[in-house]
C-alpha positions, 0 to 999 in steps of 0.5 A: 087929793093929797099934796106931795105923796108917797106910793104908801108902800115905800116903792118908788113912782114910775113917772111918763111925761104927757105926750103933749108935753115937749122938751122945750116947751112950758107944759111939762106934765108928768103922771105916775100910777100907783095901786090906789092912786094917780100922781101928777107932777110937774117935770121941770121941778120934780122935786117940787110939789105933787099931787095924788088922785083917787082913780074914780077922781082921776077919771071924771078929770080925764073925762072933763078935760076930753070934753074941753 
């Protein structure tokens, strides 16, 4: 896991929002794919603190949180 990433290619994230996140609510998660990593950010302070996963971390985390 890396803290505040950068795609390594100097082009810039397309970030989503989760589909469980809302406007006004306080779970406000966004995710952007890049060819070697998935990134994670929270939407209310985009310009704070990121997080990057490898996609075989990202997928036992998907997996883990289906499962919970």
């Amino acid at each position: 896991m890396m803290t505040n990433p950068s795609t390594g290619n100097g082009s810039a994230l397309e970030w989503f929002k989760s589909s469980y996140s809302t406007n006004d609510g306080p779970e406000c998660v966004e995710v952007a794919f890049a060819p070697q990593s998935i990134h994670i950010r929270d939407s209310k302070r985009v310009q704070g603190p990121r997080l990057a996963f490898g996609a075989r971390q990202w997928a036992a985390f998907v997996s883990y949180a289906a499962d919970h």
